[in-house]
ZALOSE-855713 format. One line per field, with one value per residue (C-alpha): residue number from 0; x, y, z. Coordinates in Angstrom, 2 decimals, padded with zeros to 5 digits. Example, Ala and Ser with C-alpha at 12.3 -4.5 7.8 and 13.67 -1.06 7.14 Angstrom:
num (0/1)
x (012.30/013.67)
y (-004.50/-001.06)
z (007.80/007.14)
This chain:
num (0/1/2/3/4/5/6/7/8/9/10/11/12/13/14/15/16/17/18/19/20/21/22/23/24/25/26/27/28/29/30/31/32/33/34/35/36/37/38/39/40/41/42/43/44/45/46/47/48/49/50/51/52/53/54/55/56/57/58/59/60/61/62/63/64/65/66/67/68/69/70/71/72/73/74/75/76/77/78/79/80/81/82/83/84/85/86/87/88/89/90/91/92/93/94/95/96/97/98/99/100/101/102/103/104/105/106/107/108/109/110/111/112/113/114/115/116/117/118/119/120/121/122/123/124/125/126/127/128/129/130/131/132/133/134/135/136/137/138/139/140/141/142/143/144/145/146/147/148/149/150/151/152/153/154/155/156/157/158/159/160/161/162/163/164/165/166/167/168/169/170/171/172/173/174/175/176/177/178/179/180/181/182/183/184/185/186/187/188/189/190/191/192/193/194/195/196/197/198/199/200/201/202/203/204/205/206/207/208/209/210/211/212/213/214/215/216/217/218/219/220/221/222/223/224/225/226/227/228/229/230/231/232/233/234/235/236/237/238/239/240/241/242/243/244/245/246/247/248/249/250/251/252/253/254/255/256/257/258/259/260/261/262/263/264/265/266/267/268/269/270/271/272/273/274/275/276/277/278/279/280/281/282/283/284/285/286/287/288/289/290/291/292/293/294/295/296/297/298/299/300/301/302/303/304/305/306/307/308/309/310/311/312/313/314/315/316/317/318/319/320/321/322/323/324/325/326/327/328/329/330/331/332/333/334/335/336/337/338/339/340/341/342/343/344/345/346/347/348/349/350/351/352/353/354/355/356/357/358/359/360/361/362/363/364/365/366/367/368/369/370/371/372/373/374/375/376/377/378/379/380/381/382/383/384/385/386/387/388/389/390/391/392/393/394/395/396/397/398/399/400/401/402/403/404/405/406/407/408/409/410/411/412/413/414/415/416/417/418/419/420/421/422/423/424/425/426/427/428/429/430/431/432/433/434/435/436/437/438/439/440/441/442/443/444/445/446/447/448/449/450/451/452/453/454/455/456/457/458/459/460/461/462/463/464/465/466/467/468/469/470/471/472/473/474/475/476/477/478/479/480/481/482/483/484/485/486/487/488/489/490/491/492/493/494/495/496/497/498/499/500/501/502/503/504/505/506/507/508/509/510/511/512/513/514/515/516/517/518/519/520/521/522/523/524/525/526/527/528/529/530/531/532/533/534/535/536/537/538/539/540/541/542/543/544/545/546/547/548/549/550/551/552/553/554/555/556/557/558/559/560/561/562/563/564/565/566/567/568/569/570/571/572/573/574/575/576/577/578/579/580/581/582/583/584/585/586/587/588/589/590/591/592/593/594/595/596/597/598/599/600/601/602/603/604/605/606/607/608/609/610/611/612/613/614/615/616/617/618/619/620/621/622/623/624/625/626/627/628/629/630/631/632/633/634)
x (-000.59/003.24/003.54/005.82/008.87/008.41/011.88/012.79/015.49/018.05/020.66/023.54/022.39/021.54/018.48/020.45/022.25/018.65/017.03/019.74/019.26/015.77/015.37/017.79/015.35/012.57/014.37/015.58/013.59/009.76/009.43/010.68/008.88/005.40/006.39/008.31/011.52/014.54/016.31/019.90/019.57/016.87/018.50/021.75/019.36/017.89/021.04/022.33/019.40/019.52/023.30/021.57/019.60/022.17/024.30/021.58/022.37/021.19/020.87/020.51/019.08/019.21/017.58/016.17/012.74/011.58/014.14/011.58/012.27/009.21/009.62/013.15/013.16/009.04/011.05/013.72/011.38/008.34/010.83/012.61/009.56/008.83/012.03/011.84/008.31/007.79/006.32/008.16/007.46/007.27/006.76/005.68/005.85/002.79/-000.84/-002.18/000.84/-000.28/-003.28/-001.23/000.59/-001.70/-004.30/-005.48/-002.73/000.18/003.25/002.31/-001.24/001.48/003.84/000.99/-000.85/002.43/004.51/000.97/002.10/-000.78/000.93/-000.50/-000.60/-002.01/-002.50/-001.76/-002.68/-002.22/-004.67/-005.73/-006.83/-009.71/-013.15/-013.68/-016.63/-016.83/-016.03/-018.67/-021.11/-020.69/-020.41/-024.13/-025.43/-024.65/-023.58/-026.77/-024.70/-025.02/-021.49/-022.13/-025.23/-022.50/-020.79/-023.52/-024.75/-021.53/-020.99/-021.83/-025.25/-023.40/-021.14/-024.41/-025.69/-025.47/-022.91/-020.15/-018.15/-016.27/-018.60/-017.86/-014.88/-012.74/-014.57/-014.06/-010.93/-010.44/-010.28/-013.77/-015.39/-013.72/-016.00/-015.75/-013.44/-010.25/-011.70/-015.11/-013.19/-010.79/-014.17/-015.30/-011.66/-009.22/-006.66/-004.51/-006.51/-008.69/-007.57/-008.60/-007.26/-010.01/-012.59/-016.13/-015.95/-012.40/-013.83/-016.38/-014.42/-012.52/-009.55/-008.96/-010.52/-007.82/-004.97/-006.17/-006.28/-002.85/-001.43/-001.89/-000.25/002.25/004.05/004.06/002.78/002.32/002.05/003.38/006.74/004.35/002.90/006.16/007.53/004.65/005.01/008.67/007.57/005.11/005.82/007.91/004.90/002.52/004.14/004.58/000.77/-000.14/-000.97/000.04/002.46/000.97/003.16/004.21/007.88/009.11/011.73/012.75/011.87/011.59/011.27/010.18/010.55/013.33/014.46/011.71/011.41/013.59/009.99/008.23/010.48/010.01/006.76/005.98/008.82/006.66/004.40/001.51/-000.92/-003.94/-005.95/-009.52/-008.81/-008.16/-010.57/-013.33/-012.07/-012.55/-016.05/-016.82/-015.64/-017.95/-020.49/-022.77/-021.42/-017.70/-016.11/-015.75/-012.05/-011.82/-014.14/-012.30/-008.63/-010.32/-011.90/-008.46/-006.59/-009.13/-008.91/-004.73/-004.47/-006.53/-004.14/-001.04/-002.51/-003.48/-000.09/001.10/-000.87/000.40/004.19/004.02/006.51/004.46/004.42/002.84/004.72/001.87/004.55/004.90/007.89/007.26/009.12/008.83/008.18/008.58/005.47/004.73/007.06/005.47/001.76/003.69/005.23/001.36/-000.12/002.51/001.74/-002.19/-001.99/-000.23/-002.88/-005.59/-003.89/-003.87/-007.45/-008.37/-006.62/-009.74/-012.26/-011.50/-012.13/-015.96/-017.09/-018.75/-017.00/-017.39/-013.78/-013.17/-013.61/-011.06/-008.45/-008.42/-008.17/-005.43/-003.44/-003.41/-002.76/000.37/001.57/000.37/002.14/005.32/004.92/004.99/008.26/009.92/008.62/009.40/012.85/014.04/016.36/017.32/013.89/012.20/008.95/005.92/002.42/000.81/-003.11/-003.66/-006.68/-008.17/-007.23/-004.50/-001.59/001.43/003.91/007.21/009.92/012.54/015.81/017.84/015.90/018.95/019.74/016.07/016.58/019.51/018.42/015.19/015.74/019.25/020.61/018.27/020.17/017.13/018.01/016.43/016.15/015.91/014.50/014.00/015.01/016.90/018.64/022.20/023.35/025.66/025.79/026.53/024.97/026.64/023.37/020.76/022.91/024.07/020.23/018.95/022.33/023.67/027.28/027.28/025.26/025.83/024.88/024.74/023.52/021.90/020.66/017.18/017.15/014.64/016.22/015.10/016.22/013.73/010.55/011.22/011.52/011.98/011.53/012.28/010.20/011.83/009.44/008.30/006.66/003.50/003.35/003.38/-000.34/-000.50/001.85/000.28/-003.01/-001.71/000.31/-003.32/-005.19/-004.33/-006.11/-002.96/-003.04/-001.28/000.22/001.22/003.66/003.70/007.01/004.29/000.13/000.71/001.69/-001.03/-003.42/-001.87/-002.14/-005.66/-007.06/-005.72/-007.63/-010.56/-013.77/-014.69/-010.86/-010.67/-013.71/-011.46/-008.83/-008.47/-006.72/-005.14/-007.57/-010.47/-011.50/-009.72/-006.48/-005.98/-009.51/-008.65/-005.93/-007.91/-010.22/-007.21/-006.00/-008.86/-009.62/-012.37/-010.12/-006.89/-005.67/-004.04/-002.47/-000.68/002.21/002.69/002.64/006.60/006.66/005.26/002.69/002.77/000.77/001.83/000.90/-001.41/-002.58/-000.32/001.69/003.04/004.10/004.36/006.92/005.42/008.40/011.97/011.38/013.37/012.76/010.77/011.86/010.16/011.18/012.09/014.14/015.90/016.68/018.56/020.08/021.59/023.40/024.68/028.32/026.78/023.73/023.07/025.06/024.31/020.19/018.74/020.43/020.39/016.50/015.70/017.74/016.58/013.03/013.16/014.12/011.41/009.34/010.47/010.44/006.28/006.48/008.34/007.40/007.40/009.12/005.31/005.53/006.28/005.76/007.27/008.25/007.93/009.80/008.76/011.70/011.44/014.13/015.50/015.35/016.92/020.01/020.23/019.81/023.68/022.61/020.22/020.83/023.03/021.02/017.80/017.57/018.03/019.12/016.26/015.16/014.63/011.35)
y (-012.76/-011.71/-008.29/-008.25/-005.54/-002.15/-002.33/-005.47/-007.57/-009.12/-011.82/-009.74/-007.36/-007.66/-006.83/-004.01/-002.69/-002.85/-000.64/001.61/002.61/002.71/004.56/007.01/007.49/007.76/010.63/012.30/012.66/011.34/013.23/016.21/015.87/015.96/018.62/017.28/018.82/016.93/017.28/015.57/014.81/012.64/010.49/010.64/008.97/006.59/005.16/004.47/002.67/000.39/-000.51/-000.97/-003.58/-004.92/-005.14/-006.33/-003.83/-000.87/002.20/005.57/007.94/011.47/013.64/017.39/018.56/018.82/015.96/013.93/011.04/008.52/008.47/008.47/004.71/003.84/003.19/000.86/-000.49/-001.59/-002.88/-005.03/-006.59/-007.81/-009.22/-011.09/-012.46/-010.74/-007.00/-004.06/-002.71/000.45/001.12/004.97/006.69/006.66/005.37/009.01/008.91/005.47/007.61/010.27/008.14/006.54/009.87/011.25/013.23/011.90/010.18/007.04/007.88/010.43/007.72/005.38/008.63/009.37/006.13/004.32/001.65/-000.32/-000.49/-003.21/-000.73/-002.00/-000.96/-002.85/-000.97/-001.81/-004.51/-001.53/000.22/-002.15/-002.74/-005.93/-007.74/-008.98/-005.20/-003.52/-005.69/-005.55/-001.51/-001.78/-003.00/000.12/002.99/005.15/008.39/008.11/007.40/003.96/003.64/005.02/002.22/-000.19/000.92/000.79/-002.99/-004.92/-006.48/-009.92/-010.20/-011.54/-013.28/-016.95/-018.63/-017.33/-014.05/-014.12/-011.26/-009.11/-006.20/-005.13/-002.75/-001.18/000.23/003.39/005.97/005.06/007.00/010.30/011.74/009.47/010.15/008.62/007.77/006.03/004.30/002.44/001.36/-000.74/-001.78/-004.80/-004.85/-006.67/-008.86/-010.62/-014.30/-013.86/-017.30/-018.72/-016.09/-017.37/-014.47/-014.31/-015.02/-012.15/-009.60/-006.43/-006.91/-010.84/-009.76/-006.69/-009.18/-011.75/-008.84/-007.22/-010.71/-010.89/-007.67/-008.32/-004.54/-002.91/-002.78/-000.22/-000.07/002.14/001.36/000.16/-002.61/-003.75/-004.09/-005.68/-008.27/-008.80/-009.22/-011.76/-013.58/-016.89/-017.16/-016.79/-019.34/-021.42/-021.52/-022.59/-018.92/-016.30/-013.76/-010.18/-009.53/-011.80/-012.31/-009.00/-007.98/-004.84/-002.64/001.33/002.96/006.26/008.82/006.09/008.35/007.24/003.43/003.06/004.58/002.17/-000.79/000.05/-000.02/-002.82/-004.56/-003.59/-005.52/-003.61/-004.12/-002.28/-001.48/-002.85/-005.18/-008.31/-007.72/-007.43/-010.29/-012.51/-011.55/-012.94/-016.17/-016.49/-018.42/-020.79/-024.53/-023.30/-025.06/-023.37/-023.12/-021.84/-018.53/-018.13/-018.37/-015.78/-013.55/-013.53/-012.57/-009.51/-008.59/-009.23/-007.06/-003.76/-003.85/-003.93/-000.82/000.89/000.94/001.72/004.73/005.47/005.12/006.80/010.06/013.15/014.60/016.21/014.12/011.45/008.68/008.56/007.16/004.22/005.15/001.00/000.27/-003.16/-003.62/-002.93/-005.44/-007.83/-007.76/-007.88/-011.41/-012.57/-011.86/-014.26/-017.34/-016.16/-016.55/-019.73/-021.09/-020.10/-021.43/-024.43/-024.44/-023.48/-027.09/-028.68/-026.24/-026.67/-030.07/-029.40/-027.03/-024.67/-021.73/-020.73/-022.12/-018.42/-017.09/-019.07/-019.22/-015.62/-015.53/-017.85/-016.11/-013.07/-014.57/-015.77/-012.37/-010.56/-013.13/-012.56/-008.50/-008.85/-010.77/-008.50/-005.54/-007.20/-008.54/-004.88/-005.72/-003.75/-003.30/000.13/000.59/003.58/004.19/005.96/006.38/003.99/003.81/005.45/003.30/003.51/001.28/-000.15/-000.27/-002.48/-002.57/-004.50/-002.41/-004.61/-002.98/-003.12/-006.85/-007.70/-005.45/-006.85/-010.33/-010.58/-007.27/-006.12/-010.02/-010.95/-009.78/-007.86/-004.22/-001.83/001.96/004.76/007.33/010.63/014.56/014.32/011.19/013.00/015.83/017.94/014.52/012.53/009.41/007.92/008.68/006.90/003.59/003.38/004.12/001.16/-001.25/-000.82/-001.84/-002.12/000.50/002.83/006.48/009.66/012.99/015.51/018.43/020.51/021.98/024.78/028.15/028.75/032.66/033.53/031.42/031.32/033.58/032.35/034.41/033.89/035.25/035.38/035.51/034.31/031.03/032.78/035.12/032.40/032.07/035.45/035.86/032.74/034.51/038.03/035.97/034.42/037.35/037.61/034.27/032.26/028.97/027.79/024.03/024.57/021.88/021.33/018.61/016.68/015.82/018.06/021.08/021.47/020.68/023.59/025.74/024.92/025.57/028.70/030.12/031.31/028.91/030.84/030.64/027.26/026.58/027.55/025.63/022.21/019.84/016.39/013.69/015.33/013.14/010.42/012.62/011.82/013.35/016.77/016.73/017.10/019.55/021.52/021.20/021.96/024.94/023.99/024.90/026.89/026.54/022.37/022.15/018.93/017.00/014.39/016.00/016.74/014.64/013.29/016.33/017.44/020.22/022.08/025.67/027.67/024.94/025.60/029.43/029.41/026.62/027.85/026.07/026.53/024.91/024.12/020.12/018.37/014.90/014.47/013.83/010.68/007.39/006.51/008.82/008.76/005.50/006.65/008.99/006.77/004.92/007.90/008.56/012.33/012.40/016.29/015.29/012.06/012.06/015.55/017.61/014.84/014.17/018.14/018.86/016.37/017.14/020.61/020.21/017.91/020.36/023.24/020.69/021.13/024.20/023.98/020.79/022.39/025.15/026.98/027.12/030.22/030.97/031.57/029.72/031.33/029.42/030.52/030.85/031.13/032.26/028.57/027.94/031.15/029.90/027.00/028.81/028.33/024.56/025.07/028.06/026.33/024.10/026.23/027.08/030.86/033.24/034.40/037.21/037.92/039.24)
z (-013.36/-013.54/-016.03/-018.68/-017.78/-019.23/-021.33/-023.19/-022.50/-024.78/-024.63/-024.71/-021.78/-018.17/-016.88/-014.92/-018.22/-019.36/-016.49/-016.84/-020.06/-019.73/-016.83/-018.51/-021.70/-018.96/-016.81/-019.82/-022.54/-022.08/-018.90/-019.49/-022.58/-021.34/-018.62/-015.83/-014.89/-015.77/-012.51/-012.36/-008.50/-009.07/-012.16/-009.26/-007.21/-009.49/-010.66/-007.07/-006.17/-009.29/-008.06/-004.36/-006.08/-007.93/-004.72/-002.33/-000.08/002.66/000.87/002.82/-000.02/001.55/-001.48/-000.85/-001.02/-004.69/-005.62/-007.18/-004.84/-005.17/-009.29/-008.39/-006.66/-008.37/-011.54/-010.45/-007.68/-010.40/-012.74/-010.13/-008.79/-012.28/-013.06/-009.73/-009.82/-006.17/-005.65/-004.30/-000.55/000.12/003.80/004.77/008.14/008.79/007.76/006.43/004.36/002.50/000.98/000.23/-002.38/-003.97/-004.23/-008.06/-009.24/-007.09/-008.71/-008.85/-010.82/-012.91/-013.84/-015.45/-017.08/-018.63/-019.05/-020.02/-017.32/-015.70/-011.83/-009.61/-006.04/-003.08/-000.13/003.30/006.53/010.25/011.47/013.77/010.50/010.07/011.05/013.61/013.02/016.70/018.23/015.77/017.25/020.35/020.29/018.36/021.54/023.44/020.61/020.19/017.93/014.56/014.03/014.68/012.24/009.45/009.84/010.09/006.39/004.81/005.82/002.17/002.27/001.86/004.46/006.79/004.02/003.87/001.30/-000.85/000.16/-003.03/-004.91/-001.95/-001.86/000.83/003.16/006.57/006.30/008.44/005.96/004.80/007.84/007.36/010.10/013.07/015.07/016.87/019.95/018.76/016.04/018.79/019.99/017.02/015.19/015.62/018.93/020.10/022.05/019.22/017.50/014.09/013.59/015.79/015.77/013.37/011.64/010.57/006.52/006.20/008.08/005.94/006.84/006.22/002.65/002.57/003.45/000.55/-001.80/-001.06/-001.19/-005.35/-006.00/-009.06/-008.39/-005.18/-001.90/000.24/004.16/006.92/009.27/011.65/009.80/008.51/011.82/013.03/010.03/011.34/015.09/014.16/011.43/013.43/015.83/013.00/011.24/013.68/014.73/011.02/009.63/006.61/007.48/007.97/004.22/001.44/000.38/-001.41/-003.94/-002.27/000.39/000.52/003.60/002.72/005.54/006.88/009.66/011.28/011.13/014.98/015.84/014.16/015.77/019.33/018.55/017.01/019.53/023.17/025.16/026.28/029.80/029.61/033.15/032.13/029.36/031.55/034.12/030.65/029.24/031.95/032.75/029.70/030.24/033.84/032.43/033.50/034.06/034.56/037.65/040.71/041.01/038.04/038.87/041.84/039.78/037.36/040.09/041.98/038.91/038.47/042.17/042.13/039.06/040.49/043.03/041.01/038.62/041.96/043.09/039.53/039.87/042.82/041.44/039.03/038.77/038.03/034.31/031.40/029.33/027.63/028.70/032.28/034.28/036.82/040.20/040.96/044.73/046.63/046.57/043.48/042.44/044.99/043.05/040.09/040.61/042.46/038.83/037.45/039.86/039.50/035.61/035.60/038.31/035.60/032.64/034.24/035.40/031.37/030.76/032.30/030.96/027.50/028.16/029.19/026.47/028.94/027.77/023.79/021.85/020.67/024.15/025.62/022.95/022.93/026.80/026.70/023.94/026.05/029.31/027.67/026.72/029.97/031.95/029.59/029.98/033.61/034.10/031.81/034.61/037.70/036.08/036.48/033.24/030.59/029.34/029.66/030.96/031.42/031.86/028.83/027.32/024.63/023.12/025.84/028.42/030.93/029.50/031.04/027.78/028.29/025.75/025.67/025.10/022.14/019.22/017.31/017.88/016.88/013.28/012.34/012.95/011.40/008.30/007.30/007.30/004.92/001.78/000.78/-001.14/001.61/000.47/002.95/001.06/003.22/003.27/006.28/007.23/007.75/010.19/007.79/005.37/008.52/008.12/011.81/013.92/012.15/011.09/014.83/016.01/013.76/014.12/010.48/009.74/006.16/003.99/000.81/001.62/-000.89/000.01/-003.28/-002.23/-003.14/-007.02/-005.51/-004.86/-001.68/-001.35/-003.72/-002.73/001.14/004.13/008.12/010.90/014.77/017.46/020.89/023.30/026.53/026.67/027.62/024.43/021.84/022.09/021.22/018.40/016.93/016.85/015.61/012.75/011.98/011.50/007.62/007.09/005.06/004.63/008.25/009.15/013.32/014.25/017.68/019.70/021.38/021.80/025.42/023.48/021.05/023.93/026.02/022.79/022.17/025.70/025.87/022.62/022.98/021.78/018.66/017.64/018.01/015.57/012.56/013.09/012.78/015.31/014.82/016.69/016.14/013.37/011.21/010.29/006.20/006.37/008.29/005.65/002.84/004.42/004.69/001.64/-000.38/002.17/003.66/006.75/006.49/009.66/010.66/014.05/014.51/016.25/013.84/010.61/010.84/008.09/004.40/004.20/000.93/000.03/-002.70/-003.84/-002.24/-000.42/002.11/002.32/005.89/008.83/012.45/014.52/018.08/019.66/019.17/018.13/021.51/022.34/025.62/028.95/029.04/029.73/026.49/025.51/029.12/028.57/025.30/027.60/029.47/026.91/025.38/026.42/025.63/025.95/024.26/021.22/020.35/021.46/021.88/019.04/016.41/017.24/017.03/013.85/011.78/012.83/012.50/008.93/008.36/009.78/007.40/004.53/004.45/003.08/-000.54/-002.20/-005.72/-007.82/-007.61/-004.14/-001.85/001.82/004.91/007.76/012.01/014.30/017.89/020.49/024.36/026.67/026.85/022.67/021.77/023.39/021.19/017.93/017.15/017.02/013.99/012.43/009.88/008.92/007.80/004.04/004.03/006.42/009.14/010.36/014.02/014.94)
């Protein structure tokens, strides 16, 4: 049911006189009259987003730490979606961030303790974020930890049951299993390969119940970058084959942590080839009664497509980077264009299959669906285009990722034509209120930008230090620093680092601290912030952590924040007329200060902040020192 708007309207004023002057007897008085600061950088910021939405336009909303951002764009947002009929987006950088927002005593829960506004908030997580039915059971079969049985007990008695689902909730999202971790989970929840659309399950499972549920929101809905790109990626196929987008139609979107969302589009925008997956599927569709031809097509494709990941192996350029650059050989190239005649030989062999039953209708939908895309993927590789390609570990399989290069083309076409108010909302979207990087990263032409900095004074709550030091010492000093037991967030540049760090403590060390992937990583949060452990090391956490007080008193930069030397980021390289200026020291900046930006979230907090230099960083520090909040000591 549509909510009434929490102002009235009247004949002789628009609805955005009407905001205005609401929002202004919000920010001014009945905040700051039951205790919240009345800051003027966040009222700045409200008012330009209420002319974004008046404008229909992009929005780049650069506010400091301790702005007040989310009530800053939850008022305008909320209103809006009720005076259009369709709820507010707000899309964060990540999934442990979508808990974050909506958790007891976060703004959201403050705005409807204090306003007295009921807020329709839902939550829409990546279909990876979900229990599958199908997986789950299939895991049962050979699982014997007791991770698996957790899960087992917390599936609703009624999902098995005969009948009606409709008394049954949501379950199995990912964040209900705090203590099973990464690697088991991508065991038992939905990827890429399952068809929903066909699979017998599809009305009992979590996540179609999730999606139904999110669907009704009247206010706003909340996912990560990920899922909204996703959304975009799909939705014309998804249409096309008869099915719901992944999101409804919106009012508005907010892309909190924006800096971030050209992450989220590459992602969303890749094809991915895993090493096993193919050769797993088919097995399952050798049954008995299927023609002969057609287990010899299936046992070629197998045999074909060991041979092409044998060779990939055996290309592949040597790293400790987690993506790995392809060094593509003839022949290589050679098995690559056999897999694309074998798949179309099978697909056309499925033809008379699906005409004899023999194989289950689910099993060879799904096949087919992802013969389709693995054939695609692999004449994007052997094209040797303008895509880029590597070798990475996804889900614990070897994974050969291919994305096409025209990210920009794709975002303008299918999210900033749309006349659709979009709000980046994010610390640091500017270098030095330089808004040129991130609009010419994501292909924006047209967009309003402002720039407020933080109300906190930072000389009096805040001290940074640099260690130089060799490479080899940081272990150490990291140690030494932790010997007075303070509450400690270590921000490592990439997964490699922290596992470097890690393996060089010793084991009893290691049992105090906490490291991201160990378990589900909202979880490990909270530990952390209730102090159940006081020490979080992580690569990811750059940021959206907000921990305020004493529950966190100290962040340990262990290296200077540089993209990798990856294939990615080469490929950005390229491009670049300078490649230094306009990819490396953009990236590290604005990630350093997101990095520092954990440490003051409120005008309680206090702490310091150790950024760890080798020989190599200390030569850069003219490139950052201007940018960090108070002047550093060197250690």
């Amino acid at each position: 049911m549509r909510k009434s708007l929490p102002f009235a309207l009247t004949k002789d004023r628009s609805f955005f006189e009407s905001l205005g002057d609401w929002m202004g007897d919000v920010l001014y008085d009945e905040l700051p009259e039951k205790g919240f600061e009345c800051r003027d950088e966040q009222i700045f910021m409200a008012y330009q987003i209420e002319q974004a939405l008046k404008e229909k336009n992009v929005l780049f909303a650069e506010a400091g730490v301790g702005t007040g951002k989310t009530i800053a764009y939850l008022l305008p947002a909320v209103s809006y979606a009720r005076y259009t009929g369709k709820p507010a987006l707000i899309a964060c950088a990540d999934e442990t961030l979508i808990d974050q927002l909506v958790k007891e005593g976060g703004d959201i829960y403050k705005l409807q303790k204090t306003l007295g506004l009921d807020i329709d908030v839902r939550l829409a997580k990546s279909r990876d974020q979900y229990l599958c039915l199908k997986r789950f059971e299939e895991a049962e079969k050979v699982e014997t930890d007791e991770w698996i049985d957790d899960i087992a007990f917390s599936i609703p008695d009624g999902v098995y049951a005969q009948g009606s689902m409709i008394a049954i909730q949501p379950y199995g999202e990912r964040s209900d299993y705090p203590t099973v971790s990464d690697e088991d989970w991508q065991k038992v929840n939905y990827n890429a390969i399952m068809q929903c659309s066909v699979c017998d399950q599809r009305n009992r499972c979590g996540q179609t119940l999730h999606r139904a549920h999110y669907r009704k929101s009247t206010d706003l809905i909340i996912c990560s970058q990920d899922f909204l790109m996703e959304h975009l990626a799909t939705k014309e196929s998804r249409e096309r084959e008869g099915q719901l987008a992944l999101l409804p139609e919106v009012s508005m979107i907010v892309l909190d942590e924006g800096h971030l969302l050209e992450y989220a589009a590459q992602k969303a925008m890749t094809y991915k080839v895993q090493a096993t997956t193919i050769v797993k599927l088919l097995e399952r569709l050798m049954v008995d009664g299927v023609r002969e031809r057609t287990l010899y097509a299936m046992e070629k494709l197998q045999d074909d497509h060991e041979l092409f990941f044998d060779q990939l192996r055996d290309d592949l350029v040597a790293s400790k980077e987690e993506r790995k650059r392809i060094n593509k050989s003839p022949i290589l190239l050679k098995y690559g264009k056999q897999l694309v005649d074998d798949v179309e030989t099978l697909l056309e062999e499925f033809v008379f299959e699906s005409e004899m039953y023999m194989i289950p209708e689910y099993e060879l939908n799904m096949a087919e669906e992802y013969l389709e895309q693995y054939q695609a993927s692999l004449r994007i590789f052997i094209a040797q285009g303008d895509a880029v390609d590597w070798l990475e570990e996804t889900d614990g399989e070897e994974t050969l990722v291919i994305m096409p290069r025209l990210i920009t083309e794709v975002l303008a076409e299918k999210l900033f034509s749309k006349k659709l108010p979009i709000v980046f909302s994010s610390a640091t979207l500017s270098v030095n209120k330089d808004f040129s990087y991130i609009s010419y990263s994501l292909g924006i032409r047209d967009y309003q930008s402002f720039s407020v900095p933080s109300p906190f004074d930072y000389e009096e709550v805040m001290r940074i230090y640099l260690h130089e030091l060799s490479q080899k010492e940081k272990t150490s000093r990291v140690q030494q620093l932790l010997r007075d037991g303070e509450k400690t967030l270590i921000l490592f540049k990439s997964k490699q680092a922290m596992v470097d760090f890690k393996a060089e403590l010793p084991l009893m060390e290691r049992m105090y601290m906490a490291f991201e992937g160990d378990r589900e990583l909202s979880a490990i949060v909270r530990d952390f912030q209730d102090g159940t452990v006081k020490i979080l090391c992580s690569y990811h956490l750059w940021e959206g952590l907000d921990l305020p007080e004493e529950a966190l008193t100290r962040v340990i930069i262990y290296d200077l924040p540089f993209p990798p030397h990856d294939p990615l980021f080469d490929a950005k390289r390229t491009f670049a007329e300078n490649p230094y200026e306009e990819v490396e020291l953009p990236f590290m900046q604005l990630r350093l200060q997101q990095g520092m930006g954990r440490l003051i979230r409120t005008s309680n907090d206090h702490g310091d902040i150790h950024i760890l230099l080798n020989e190599q960083e200390v030569s850069q520090r003219k490139t950052f020192e201007n940018i960090l909040a108070v002047t550093p000591e060197i250690k």
